[in-house]
C-alpha positions as CSV (number, residue, x, y, z in Angstrom):
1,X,76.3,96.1,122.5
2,X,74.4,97.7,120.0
3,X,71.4,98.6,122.7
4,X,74.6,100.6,124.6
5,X,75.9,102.6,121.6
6,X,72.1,103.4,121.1
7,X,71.0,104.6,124.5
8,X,74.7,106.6,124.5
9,X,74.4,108.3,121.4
10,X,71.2,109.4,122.6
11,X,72.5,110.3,125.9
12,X,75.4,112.4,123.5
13,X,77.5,112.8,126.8
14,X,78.3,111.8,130.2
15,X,80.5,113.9,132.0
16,X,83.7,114.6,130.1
17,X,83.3,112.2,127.2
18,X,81.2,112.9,124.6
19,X,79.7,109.7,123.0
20,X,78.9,111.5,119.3
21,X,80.9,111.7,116.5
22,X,81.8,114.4,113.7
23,X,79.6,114.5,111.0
24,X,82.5,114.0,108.9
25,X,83.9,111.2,110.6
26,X,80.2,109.7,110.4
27,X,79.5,109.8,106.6
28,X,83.2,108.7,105.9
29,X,82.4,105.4,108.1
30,X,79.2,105.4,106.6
31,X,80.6,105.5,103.2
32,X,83.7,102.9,104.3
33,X,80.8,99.9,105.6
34,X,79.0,100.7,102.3
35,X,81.7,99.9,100.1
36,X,82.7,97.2,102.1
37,X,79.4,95.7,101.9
38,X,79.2,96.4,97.9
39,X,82.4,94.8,97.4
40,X,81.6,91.6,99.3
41,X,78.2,91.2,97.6
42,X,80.2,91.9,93.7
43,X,82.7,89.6,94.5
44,X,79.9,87.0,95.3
45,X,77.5,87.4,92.8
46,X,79.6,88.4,90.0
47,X,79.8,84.2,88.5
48,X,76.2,83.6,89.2
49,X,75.0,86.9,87.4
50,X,77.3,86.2,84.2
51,X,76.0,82.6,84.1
52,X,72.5,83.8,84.5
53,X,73.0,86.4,81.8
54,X,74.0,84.3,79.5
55,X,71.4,81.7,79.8
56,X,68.2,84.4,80.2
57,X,69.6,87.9,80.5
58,X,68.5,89.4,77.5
59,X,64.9,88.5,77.8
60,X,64.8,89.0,81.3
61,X,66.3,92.6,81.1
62,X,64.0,93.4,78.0
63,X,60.5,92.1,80.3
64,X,62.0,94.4,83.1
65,X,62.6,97.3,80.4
66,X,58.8,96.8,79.4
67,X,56.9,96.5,83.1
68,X,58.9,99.3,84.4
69,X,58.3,101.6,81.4
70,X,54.3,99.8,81.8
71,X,54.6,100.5,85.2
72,X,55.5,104.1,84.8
73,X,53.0,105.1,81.6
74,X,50.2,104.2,83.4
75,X,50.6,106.3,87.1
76,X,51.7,109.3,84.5
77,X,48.6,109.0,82.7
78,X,45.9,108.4,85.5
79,X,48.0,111.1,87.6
80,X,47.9,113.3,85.1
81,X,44.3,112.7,83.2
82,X,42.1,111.3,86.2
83,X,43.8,113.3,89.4
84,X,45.3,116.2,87.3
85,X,48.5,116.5,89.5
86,X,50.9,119.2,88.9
87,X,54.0,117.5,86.8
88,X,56.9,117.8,89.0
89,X,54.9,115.6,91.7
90,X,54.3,113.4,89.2
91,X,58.1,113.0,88.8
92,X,58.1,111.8,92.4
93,X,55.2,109.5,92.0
94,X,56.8,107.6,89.6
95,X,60.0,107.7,91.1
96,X,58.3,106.2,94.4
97,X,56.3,103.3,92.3
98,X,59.4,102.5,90.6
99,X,61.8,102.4,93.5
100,X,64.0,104.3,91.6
101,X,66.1,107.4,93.3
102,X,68.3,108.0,90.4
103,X,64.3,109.0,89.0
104,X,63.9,111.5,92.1
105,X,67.2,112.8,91.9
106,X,66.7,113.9,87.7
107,X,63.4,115.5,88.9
108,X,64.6,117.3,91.8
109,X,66.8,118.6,89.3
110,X,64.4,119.5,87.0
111,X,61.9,121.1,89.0
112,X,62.4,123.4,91.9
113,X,59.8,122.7,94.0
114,X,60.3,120.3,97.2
115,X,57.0,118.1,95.5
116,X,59.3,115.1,94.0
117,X,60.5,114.5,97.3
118,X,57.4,115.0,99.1
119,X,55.8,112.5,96.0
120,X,58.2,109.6,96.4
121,X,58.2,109.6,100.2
122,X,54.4,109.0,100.0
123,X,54.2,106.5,97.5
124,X,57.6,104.4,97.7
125,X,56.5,102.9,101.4
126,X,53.5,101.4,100.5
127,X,54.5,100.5,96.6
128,X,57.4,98.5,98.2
129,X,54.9,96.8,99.7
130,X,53.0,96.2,97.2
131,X,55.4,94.6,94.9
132,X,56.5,92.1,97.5
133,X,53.1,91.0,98.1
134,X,52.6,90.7,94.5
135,X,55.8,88.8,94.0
136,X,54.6,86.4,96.6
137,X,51.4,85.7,95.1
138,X,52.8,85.6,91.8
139,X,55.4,82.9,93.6
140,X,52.0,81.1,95.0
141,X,50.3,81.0,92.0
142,X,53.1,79.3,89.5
143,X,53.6,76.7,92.1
């Protein structure tokens, strides 16, 4: 089914009917599956998370705090001091190591260049990568 909507939509039409929809109508389906999805996974995971906050939360939030703010000290200062990049690409860089949009959305705000953007979407593919590979040797290594 899903190979059919795919090959229609790219179609777009056939005949009289037209197989795409509004943008409107998209995003407000988009945004409907999302909060479905978001509501599911809260009402699972809310018990486990309390009961794993209270038994380690504290520590584990304040080790997350402190490799993320490691994390994102040290691609400042070697951008900055060994590659001397301009600042606002910087802003992307780190939002791209960390993952974090919320990081790319504050510096697209603050500077008005498109080099954020252009930062994270270079570094955020392979960093992803990275940390999953380093979470599976981490995982290999304990055992």
């Amino acid at each position: 089914m899903l190979i059919v909507a795919l090959f229609l939509g790219w179609l777009g039409r056939l005949g009289s009917l037209t197989w795409t929809l509004p943008l409107t109508a998209n995003l407000t389906l988009r945004n409907f599956g999302l909060t479905l999805f978001l509501a599911a996974v809260g009402m699972n995971s809310g018990v486990p998370f309390v009961a794993t906050f209270q038994q380690s939360g504290f520590s584990l939030l304040l080790l997350g705090a402190l490799l993320v703010l490691a994390l994102v000290a040290v691609t400042l200062l070697i951008g900055h001091w060994l590659w001397h990049l301009p600042f606002d690409e910087l802003l992307g860089i780190a939002s791209g190591v960390t993952g974090n949009p919320a990081i790319l959305a504050y510096a697209d705000k603050l500077a008005p260049t498109d080099r954020p953007a252009i930062g994270y979407a270079v570094i955020f593919p392979s960093a992803t990568i990275i940390k999953i590979v380093a979470v599976q040797l981490l995982i290999a290594l304990g055992q």
